[in-house]
C-alpha positions as CSV (number, residue, x, y, z in Angstrom):
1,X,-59.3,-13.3,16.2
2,X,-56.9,-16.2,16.2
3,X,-54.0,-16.2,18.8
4,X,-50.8,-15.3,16.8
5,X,-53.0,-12.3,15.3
6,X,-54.1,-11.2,18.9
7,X,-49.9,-11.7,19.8
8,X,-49.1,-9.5,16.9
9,X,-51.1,-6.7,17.8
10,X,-49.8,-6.9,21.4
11,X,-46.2,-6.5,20.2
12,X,-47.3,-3.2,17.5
13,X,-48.7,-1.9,20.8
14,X,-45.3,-2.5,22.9
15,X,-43.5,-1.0,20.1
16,X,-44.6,2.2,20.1
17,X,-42.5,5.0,21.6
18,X,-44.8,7.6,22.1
19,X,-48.0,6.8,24.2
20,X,-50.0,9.4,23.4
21,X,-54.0,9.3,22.7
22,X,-55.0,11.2,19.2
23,X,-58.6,11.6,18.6
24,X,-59.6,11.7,15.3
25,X,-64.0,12.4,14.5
26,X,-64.4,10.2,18.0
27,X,-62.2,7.7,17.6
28,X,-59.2,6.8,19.3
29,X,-56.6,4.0,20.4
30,X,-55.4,3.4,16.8
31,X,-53.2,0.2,16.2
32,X,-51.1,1.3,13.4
33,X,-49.0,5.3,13.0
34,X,-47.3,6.8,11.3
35,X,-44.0,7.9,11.9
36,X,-45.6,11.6,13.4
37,X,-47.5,9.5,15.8
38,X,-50.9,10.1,13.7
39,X,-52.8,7.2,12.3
40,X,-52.0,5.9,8.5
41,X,-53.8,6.5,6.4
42,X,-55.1,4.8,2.7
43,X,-52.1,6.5,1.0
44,X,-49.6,5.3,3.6
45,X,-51.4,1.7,3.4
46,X,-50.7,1.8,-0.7
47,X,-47.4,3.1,-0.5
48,X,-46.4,-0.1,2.2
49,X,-47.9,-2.3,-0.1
50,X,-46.4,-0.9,-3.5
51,X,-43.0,-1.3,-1.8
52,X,-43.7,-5.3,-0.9
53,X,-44.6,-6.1,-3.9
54,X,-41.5,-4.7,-5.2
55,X,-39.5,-6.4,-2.7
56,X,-41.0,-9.8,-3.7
57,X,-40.7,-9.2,-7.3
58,X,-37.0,-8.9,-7.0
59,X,-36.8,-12.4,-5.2
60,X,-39.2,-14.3,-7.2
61,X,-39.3,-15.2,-10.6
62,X,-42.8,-14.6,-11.5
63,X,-43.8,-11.3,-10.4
64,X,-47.2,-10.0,-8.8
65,X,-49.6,-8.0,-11.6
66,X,-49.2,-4.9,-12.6
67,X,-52.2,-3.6,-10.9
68,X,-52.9,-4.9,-7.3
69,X,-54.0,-3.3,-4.4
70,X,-54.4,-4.1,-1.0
71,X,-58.5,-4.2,-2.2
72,X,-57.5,-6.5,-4.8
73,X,-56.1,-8.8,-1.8
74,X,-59.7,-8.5,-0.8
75,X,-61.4,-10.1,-3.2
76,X,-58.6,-13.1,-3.7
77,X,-59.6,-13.6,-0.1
78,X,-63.0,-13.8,-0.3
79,X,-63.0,-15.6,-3.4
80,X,-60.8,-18.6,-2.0
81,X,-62.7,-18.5,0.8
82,X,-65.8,-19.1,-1.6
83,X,-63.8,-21.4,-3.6
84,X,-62.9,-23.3,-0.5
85,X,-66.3,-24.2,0.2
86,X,-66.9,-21.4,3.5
87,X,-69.9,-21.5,5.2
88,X,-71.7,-18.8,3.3
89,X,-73.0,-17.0,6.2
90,X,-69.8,-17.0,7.5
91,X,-67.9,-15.2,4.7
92,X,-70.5,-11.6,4.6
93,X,-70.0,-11.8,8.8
94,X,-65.8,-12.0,8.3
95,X,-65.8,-9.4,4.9
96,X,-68.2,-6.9,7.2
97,X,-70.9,-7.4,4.7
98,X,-74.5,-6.6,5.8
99,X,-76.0,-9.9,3.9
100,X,-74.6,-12.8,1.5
101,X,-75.6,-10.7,-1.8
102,X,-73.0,-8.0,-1.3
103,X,-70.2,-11.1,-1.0
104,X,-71.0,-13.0,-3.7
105,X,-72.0,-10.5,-6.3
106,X,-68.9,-8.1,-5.9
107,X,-66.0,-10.3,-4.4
108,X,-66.1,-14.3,-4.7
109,X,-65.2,-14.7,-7.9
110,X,-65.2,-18.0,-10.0
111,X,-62.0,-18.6,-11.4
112,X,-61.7,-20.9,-14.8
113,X,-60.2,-23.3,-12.4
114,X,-62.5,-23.2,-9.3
115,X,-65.7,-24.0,-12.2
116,X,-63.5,-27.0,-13.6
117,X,-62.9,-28.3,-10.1
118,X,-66.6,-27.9,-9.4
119,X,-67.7,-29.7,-12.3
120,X,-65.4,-32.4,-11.7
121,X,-66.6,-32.7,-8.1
122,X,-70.2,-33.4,-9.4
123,X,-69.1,-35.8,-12.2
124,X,-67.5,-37.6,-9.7
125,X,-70.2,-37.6,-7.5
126,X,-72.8,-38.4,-10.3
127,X,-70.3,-41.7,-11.0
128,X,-69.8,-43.2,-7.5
129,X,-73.9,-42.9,-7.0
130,X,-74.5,-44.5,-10.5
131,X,-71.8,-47.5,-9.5
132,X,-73.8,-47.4,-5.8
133,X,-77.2,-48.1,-7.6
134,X,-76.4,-51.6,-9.2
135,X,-74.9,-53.0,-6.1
136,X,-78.5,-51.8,-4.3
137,X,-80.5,-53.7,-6.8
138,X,-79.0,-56.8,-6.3
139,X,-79.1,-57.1,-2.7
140,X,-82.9,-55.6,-3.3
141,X,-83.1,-58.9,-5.8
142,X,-81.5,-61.3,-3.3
143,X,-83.5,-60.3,-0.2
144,X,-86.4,-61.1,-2.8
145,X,-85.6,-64.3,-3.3
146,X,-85.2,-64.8,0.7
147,X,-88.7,-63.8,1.4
């Protein structure tokens, strides 16, 4: 967990009014409440989110789709994570995936734009080791001569 994450939670923590312990099946010391003092819950998660991306779409010209979800958030995570060239082993481990398979078959995406990059990357690649080869063979030729 980074530092300024760690420094949020602290001040959520310091926030609250009421420091009373719920239990809910076993668990307990929630981070985020409601305004009764219980834990949220998915609905009050969506509801939060519904309302950003309302705000946002008042302030900014091109709005967020029409359908997006905190889960959708998800996978545009993962799959610039992907895109951004992660350690695979790393991304399952942060997305609290059991293996790779899980990761890559349900949330990094490839993007019309992430496959173009890709293929540029290699064509690029495939040019500066073509362009390194004749520069090899004549200082191969000229150590020839020398001997």
């Amino acid at each position: 967990m980074s530092v300024a994450a760690y420094e949020a939670f602290e001040c959520v923590l310091k926030k609250r009014r009421d420091g009373r312990c719920i239990e809910v099946d076993g668990y307990k010391d929630f981070l985020f409440l409601n305004r009764d003092g219980l834990p949220k819950t998915a609905v009050n998660y969506d509801a939060m989110f519904k309302c950003l991306a309302k705000k946002y779409n008042k302030c900014h010209k091109e709005p967020l789709p029409d359908v997006m979800t905190p889960h959708t958030m998800r996978h545009t995570f993962c799959t610039r994570m992907a895109n951004a060239g992660m350690n695979p082993m790393a991304l399952p481990y942060i997305m609290g995936h059991a293996n790779i398979v899980m990761t890559l078959n349900y949330y990094a995406h490839a993007t019309f734009h992430s496959a173009q990059e890709e293929m540029e990357r290699l064509q690029a690649k495939a040019k500066t080791t073509a362009e390194a080869k004749p520069e090899a063979t004549a200082e191969s030729a000229e150590e020839t001569k020398a001997a």
